[in-house]
N, C-alpha and C positions, 0 to 999 in steps of 0.2 A: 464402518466397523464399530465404531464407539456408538453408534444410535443402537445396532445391534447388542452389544453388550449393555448400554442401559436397560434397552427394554427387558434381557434375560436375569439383569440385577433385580426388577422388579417382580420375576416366576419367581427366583427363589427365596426362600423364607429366611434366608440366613446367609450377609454374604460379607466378605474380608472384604475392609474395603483399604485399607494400609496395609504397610509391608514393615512394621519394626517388627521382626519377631525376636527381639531378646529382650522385648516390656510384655508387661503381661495386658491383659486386658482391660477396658477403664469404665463404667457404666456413664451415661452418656450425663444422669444427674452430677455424677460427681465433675465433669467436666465443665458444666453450664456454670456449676459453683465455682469454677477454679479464675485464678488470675492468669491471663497469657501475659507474656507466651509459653510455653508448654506442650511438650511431644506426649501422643498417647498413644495408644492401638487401639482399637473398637473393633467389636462385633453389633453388627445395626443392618435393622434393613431399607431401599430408602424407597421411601413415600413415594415421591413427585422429586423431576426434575423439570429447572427450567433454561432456555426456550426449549420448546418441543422439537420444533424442526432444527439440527444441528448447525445447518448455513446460518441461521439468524445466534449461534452463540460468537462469530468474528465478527470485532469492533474495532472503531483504529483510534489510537490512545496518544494523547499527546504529553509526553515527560513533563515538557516546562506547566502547562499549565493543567495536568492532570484532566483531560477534557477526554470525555467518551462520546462516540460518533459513532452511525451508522456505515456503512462501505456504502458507498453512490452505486446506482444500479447504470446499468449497460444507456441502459435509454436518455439518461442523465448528459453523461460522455458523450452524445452522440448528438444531443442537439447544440452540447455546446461548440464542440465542430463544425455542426451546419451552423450556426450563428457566426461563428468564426470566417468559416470560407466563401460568404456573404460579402466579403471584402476582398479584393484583389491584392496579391503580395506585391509591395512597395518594392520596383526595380531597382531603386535607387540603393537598396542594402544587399542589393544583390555582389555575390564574390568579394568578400572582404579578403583582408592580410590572411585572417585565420580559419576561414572555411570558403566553399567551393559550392559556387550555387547550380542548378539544373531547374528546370522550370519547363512546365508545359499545360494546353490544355486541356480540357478531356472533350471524346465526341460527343457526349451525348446532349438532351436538349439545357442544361443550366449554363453549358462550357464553361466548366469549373475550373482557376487558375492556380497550381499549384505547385508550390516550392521546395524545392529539397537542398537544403545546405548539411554540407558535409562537412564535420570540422576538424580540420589539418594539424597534424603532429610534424615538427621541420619541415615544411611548406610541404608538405605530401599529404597525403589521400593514404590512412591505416587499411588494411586488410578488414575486408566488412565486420569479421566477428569481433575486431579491436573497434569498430568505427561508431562513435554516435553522433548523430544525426537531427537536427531541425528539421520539423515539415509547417506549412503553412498551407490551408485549405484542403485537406485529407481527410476523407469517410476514416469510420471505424474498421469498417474493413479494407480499408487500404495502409491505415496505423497496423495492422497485426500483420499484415502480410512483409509491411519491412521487419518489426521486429524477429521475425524468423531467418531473419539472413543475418540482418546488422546488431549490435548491441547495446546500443541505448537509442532511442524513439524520444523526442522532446516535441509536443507539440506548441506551436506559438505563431503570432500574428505580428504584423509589422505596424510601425506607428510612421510619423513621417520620420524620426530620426533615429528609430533604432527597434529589433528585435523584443517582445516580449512574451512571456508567458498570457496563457490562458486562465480564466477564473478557477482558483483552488476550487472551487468544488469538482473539476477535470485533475485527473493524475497530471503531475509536471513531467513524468518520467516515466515511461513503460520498459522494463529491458525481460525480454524473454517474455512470459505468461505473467508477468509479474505488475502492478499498477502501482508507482510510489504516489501520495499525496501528501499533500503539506496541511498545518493547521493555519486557517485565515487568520486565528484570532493571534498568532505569535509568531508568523512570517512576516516577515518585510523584505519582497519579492525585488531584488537586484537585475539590473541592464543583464543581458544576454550576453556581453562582452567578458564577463568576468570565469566563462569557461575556458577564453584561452590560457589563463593561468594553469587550467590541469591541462590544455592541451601542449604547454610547454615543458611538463617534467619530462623526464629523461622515459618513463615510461609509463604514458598514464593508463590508469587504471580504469578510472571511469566508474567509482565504487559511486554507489547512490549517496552514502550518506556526503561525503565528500561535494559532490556535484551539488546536493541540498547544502549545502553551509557555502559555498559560495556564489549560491543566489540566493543567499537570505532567509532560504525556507528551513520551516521547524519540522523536522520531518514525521511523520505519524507511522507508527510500529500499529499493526495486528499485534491483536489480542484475542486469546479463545477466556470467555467469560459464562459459566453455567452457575446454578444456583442450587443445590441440594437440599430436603428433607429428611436427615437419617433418624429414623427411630427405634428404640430398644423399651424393655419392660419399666427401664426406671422417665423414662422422657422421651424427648424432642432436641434435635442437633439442627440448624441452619447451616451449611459450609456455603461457602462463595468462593467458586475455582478462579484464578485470572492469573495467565501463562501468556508468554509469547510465544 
């Protein structure tokens, strides 16, 4: 919708592009002059925007260290996976106090070994839409087909002594259509064990940002980022949009 409505801003020769209507209008010269910050209205029409193609304006923004990033593409996630389930899941962390392992492996010719711990609220097993979940050695499409039942997808690999996350360039966290990632440069990635703290409140939630702050990750927000040229008879306007 908004690629469409760019393109139609640039048919017409004259377009509102704010909504103060109780300031009057401001030529774009007298604005370039001005010191911000400063609310104005304009009448302008705009040149070029950028990126052209709308998917490439979501970037993921890290608070602490103000860092801009691309979103990883599918293919990315997907080898780190297969690099990952290259490794058999370590028995030995199977069914802890705090979750509930299953394990099996597949027919086909790699026979892939593959783990699913389920982590427990008062020693029980939550109702799937309450329930997040570890996998170990999981296709990408066997990642999306739990999140459609269950509510948090964590994918991780086992070491000889404990549970960990996969390379931040992979989401730590999938819950619904949704991909959280952490920033490499300001995470300091915590033991796997530190979820059963949220799996002990009285009712956990399972909120991302939560789950991020007690495995050490900084968690990275989407950002929609476009770059405008608006022009009127006295100049030239640069805007730079950046919203979550």
């Amino acid at each position: 919708d908004l690629e469409l409505h760019l393109q139609r801003c640039q048919q017409l020769s004259v377009t509102v592009l704010t909504d103060h209507q109780d300031l009057s209008n401001t030529e774009l010269k007298t604005i370039t002059n001005s010191t911000a910050p400063q609310q104005y209205r304009i009448r302008a029409k705009l040149r070029t925007y950028k990126p052209q193609k709308l998917h490439q304006s979501v970037k993921l923004h890290c608070s602490k260290c103000n860092s801009l990033q691309e979103v990883p593409d599918r293919d990315g996630f997907d080898f780190i996976l297969r690099d990952s389930a290259s490794t058999a899941p370590n028995p030995e962390l199977h069914n802890a106090s705090w979750y509930e392992t299953v394990t099996w492996t597949t027919q086909d010719q790699n026979q892939r070994q593959i783990a699913i711990h389920f982590v427990k609220h008062d020693e029980m097993l939550q109702h799937p839409e309450d329930t997040l979940l570890m996998i170990e050695g999981g296709t990408l499409k066997e990642i999306w087909k739990l999140t459609k039942r269950f509510k948090c997808v964590i994918p991780v690999r086992s070491t000889e002594d404990d549970l960990e996350l996969l390379d931040l360039s992979a989401p730590f966290l999938l819950q619904g259509n949704v991909k959280y990632y952490g920033c490499k440069q300001c995470s300091t990635p915590k033991s796997m064990k530190n979820l059963s703290s949220i799996a002990a409140e009285q009712q956990p939630s399972w909120e991302p940002t939560e789950i991020a702050q007690v495995l050490g990750i900084e968690l990275l927000q989407y950002v929609f980022i476009m770059n405008f040229t608006l022009v009127d008879e006295t100049g030239a306007l640069n805007a730079y949009l950046f919203d979550h």
